[in-house]
N, C-alpha and C positions, 0 to 999 in steps of 0.2 A: 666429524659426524659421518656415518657410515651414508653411503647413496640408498636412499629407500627408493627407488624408479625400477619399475620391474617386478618389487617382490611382491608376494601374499602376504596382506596383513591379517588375513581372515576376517571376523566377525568383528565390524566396527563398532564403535557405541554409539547410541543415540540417546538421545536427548529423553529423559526422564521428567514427562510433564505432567505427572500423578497429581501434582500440588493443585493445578489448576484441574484438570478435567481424564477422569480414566483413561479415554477413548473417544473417540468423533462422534459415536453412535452412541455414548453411554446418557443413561438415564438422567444423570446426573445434568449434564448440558442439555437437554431437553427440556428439563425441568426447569433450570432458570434463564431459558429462550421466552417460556411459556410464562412465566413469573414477572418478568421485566417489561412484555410486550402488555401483561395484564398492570402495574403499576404505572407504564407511560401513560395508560388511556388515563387512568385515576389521577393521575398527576395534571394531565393535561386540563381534565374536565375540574380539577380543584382551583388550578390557580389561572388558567388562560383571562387575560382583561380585568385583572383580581388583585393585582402586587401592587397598584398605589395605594389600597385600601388597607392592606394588611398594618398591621401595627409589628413593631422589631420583632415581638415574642414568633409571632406567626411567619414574619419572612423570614427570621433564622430558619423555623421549623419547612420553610419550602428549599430553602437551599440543599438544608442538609436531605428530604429524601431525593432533592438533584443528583448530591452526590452518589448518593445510595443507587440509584438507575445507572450511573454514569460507571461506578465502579464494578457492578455487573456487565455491562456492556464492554467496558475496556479490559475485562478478564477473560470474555467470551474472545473478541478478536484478538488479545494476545495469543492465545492456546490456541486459532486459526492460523494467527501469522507464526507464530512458530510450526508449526504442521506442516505447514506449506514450506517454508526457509528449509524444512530438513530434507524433504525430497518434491523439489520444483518441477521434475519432468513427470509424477506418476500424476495420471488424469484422473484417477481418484481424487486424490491428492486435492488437486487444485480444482474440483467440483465441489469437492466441502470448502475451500475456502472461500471460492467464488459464493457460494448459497451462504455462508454466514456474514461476509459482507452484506450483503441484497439483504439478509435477515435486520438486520442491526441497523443498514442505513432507511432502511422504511419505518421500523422502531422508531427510534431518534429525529424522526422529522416533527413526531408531534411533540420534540423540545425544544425546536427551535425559536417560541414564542418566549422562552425563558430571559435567554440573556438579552432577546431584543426590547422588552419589557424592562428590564433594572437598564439598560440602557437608555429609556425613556424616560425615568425618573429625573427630576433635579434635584442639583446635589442637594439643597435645604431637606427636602424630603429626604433623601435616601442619609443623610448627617443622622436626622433625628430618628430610622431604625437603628442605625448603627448602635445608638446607647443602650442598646441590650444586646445582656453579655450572649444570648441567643445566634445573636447576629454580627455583632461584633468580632468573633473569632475569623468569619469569611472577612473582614475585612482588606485582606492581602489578592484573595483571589476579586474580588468585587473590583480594585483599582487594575487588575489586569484585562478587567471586560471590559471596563469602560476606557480602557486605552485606544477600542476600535467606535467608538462613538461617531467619529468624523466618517466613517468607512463603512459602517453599517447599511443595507439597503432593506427594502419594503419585506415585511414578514414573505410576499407571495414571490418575489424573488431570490430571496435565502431559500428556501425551499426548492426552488427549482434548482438553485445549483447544488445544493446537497442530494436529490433525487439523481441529477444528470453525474454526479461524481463514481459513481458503478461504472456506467457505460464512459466514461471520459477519462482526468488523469488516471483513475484507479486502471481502466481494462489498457494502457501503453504501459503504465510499469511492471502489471505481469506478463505484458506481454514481450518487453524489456530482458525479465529475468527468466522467462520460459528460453526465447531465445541465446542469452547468452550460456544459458545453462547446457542447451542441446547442440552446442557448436564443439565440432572434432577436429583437433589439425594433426598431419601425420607427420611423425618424429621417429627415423630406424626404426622403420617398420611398425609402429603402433600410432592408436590414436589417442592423442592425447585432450583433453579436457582445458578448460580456459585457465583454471588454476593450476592446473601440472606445465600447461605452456609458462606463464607467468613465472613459475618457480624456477623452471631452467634459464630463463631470460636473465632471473634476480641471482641467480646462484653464482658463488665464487668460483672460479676454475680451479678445481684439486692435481696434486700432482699427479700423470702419468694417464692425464683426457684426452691427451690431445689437443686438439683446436679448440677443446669445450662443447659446452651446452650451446652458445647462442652459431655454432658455426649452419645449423637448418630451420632452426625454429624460425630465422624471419621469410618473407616480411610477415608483421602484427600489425591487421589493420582493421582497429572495433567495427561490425558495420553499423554503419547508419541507416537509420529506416527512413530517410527521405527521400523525396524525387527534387529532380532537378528542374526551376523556375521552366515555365514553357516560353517560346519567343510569341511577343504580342502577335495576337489575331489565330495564333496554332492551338486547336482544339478547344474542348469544351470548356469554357471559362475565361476567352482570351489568355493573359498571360498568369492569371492564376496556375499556380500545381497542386495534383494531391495525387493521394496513394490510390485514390479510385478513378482517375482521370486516365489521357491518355501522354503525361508527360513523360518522360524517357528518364529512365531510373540510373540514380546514379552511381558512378564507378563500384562503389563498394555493396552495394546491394546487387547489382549486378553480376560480381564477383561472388557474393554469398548464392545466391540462385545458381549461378553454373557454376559452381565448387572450386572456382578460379581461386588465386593465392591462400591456399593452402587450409581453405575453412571450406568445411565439410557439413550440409546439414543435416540431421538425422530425423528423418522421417518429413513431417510438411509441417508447417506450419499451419497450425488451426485455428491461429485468428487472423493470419495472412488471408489463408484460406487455401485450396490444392493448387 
């Protein structure tokens, strides 16, 4: 295989998401932002404290416009999370995805009464829906819910942690892949990217390289975005650490911040902060 390292490949392709949604801005994703947030209320105000009453015909008929909300809502944030997967660094970019996250998880809060509901049920009850062919067909997804029965917590605690999931794991994994995305190491004179590092690492030595590819590329060392435990009674928190504290950061974060072994970052980090 010939070395591609170096050359112009010109105009790459991208990802062809018509299927789902024209554009970020198109009418189109507007309109069933505005469609689904207007179904959740109607959804909610239909069945909230309502599903032991229902008879099969009727809770089939509530599952399925479940579905029907859920399957808008996981088309909208496909067509985000791919958006964002194709270009991580542009801050466009990653403001629409951020906003349709925050769109979609304020939505979907007022579903959360759904599954905790069929999960309240007993089984005698929920046996005797099932005997309609309505409801019956969820039968596969219905034994996957109630597999969290034991785990389940108070309506106004699911909520809170679905609310707090934006600003929580959600905002460390993009800030995770913002990061690794925007990290340069320099190789004969260029800078190379996490995945052109990695390739030369993985790549076979061809005849007439010489020493190879891995003879500059190391060391490779992920950073970590930890600090380092504090010794009991030092700073804010006794021997607690955090990233807002005043514990002493560790080797490789440290290394990342002053451009030490060979990782270079580009521009500041904006959830780090300058």
């Amino acid at each position: 295989m010939a070395d591609m390292q170096g050359q112009d490949l010109g105009t790459l392709p991208n990802w062809d998401l018509s299927d789902l949604y024209p554009a970020p801005d198109s009418a189109a994703l507007k309109s069933d932002l505005a469609k689904v947030e207007k179904d959740t209320r109607s959804f909610h105000d239909a069945y909230k404290g309502r599903l032991g009453g229902l008879d099969g015909r009727a809770f089939g008929a509530a599952i399925a416009a479940y579905e029907a909300i859920q399957e808008i809502t996981g088309r909208i944030m496909s067509y985000a999370q791919l958006v964002y997967s194709g270009n991580v660094a542009d801050p466009e970019v990653g403001k629409f995805y951020q906003t349709m996250r925050e769109r979609v998880t304020a939505i979907s809060t007022d579903l959360i009464f759904f599954t905790l509901e069929i999960n309240e049920l007993d089984d005698a009850a929920l046996k005797a829906k099932l005997t309609a062919p309505a409801a019956s067909k969820y039968a596969p997804w219905l034994r996957d819910v109630r597999l969290f029965r034991p785990h389940q917590l108070s309506e106004d605690m699911e909520r809170l942690l679905h609310e707090k999931y934006v600003a929580g794991p959600a905002a460390w994994n993009r800030l995770f892949d913002e990061t690794m995305a925007s990290l340069r190491f320099p190789f004969d004179g260029k800078m190379l990217t996490t995945e052109e590092a990695l390739h030369l690492l993985s790549r076979h030595q061809h005849a007439g390289q010489g020493q190879g590819d891995r003879r500059q590329v190391a060391p490779f060392r992920p950073p970590a975005i930890l600090a380092q435990p504090r010794q009991p009674g030092r700073g804010r928190g006794g021997g607690r650490a955090g990233l807002g504290g005043q514990g002493r950061l560790s080797a490789p974060v440290a290394r990342l911040l002053s451009n030490e072994g060979g990782m270079v970052r580009q521009g500041q980090a904006r959830l780090l902060g300058p």
